[in-house]
C-alpha positions as a LaTeX table, in Angstrom:
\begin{tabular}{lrrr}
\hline
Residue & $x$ (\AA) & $y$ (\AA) & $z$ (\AA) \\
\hline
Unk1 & 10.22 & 8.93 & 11.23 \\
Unk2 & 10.55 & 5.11 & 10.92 \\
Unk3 & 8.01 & 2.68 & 11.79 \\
Unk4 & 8.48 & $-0.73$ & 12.61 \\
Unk5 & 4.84 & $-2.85$ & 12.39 \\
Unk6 & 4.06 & $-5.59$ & 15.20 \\
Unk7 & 2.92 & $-9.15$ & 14.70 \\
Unk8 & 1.44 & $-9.79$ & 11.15 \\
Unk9 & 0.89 & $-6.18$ & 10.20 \\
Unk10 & 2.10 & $-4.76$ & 7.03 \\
Unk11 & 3.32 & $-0.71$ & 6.32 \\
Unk12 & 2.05 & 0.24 & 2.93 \\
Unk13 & 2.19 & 3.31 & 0.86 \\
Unk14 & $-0.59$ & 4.06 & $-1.90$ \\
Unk15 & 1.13 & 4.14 & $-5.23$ \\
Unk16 & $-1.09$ & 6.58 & $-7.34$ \\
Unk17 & $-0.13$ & 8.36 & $-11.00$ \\
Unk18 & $-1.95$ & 11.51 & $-11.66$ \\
Unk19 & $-3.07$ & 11.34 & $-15.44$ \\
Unk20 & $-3.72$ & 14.53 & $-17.55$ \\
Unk21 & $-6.37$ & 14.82 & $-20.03$ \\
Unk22 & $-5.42$ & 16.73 & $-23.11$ \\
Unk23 & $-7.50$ & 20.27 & $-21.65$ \\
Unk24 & $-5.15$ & 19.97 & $-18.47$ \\
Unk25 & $-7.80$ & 18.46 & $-16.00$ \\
Unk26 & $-6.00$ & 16.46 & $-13.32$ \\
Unk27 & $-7.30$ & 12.83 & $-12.40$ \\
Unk28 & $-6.09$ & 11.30 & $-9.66$ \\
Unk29 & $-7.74$ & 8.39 & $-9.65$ \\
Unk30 & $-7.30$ & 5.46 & $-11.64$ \\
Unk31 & $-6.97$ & 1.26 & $-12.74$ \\
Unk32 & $-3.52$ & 1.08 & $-10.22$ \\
Unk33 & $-5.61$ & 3.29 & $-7.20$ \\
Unk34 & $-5.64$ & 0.32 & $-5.00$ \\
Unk35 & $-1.84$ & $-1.08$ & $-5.55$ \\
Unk36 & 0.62 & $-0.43$ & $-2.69$ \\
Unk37 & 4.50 & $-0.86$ & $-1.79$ \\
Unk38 & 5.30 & $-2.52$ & 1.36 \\
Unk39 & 7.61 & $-0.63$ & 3.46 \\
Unk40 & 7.89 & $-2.69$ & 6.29 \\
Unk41 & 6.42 & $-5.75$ & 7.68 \\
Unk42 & 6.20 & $-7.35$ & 11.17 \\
Unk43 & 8.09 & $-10.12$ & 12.29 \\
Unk44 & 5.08 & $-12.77$ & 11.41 \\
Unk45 & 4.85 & $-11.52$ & 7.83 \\
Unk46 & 6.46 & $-14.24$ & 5.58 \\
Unk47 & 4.17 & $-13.56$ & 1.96 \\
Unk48 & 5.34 & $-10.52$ & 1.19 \\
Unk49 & 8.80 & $-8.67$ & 1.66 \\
Unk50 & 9.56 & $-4.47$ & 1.76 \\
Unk51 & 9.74 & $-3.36$ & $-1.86$ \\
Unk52 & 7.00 & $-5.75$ & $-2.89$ \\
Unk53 & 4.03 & $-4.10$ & $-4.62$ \\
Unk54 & 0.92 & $-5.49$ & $-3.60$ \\
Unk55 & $-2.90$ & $-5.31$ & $-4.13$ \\
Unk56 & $-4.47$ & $-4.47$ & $-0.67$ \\
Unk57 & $-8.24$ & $-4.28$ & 0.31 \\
Unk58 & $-8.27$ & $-0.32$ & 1.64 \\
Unk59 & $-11.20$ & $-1.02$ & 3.77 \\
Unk60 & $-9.23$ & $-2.74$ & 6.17 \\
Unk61 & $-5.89$ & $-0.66$ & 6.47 \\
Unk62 & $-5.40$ & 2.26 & 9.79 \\
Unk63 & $-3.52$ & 5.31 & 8.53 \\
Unk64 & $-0.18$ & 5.15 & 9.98 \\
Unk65 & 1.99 & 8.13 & 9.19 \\
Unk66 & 1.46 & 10.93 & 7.02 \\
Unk67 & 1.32 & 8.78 & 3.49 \\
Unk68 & 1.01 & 5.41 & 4.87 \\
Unk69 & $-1.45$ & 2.84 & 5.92 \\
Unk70 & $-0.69$ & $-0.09$ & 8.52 \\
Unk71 & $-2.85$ & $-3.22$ & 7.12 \\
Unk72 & $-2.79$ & $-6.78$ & 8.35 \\
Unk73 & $-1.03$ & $-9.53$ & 5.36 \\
Unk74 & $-4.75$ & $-10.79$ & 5.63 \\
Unk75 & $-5.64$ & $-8.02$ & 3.80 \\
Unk76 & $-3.29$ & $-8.44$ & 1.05 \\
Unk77 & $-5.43$ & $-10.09$ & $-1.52$ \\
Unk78 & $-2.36$ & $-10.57$ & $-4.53$ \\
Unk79 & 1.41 & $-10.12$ & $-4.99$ \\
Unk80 & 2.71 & $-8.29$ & $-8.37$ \\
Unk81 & 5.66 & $-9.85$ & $-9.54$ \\
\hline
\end{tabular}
């Protein structure tokens, strides 16, 4: 399913890397937890463009689809270059 964002919003996906200790535990959370990857922005949005990854303030962002969050460019507090 696509998804096309209104106004100034911004589609975002969580990018997250499980680490492994060394007895196998699984941690899921970690230093990148809050960086995202735009995948589509409204027609307003001129900061940041799809493919961008992006530090985004969670607290603020409406899950969208399945793995992705709709967040306003507000929200999007730095740009990874």
């Amino acid at each position: 399913m696509s998804a096309k964002p209104l106004r100034d919003n911004v589609l975002i996906t969580r990018l997250e890397k499980n680490m492994e200790t060394s007895t196998g535990i699984i941690l899921t959370r970690n230093d990148d937890a809050d960086k995202a990857k735009v995948l589509a922005i409204g027609p307003q949005v001129t900061e940041v463009n799809v493919g961008d990854v992006v530090l985004a303030n969670w607290n603020k962002s409406i899950k969208a689809l399945e793995d992705s969050y709709l967040i306003s460019v507000k929200e999007i507090v730095f740009v990874f270059e």
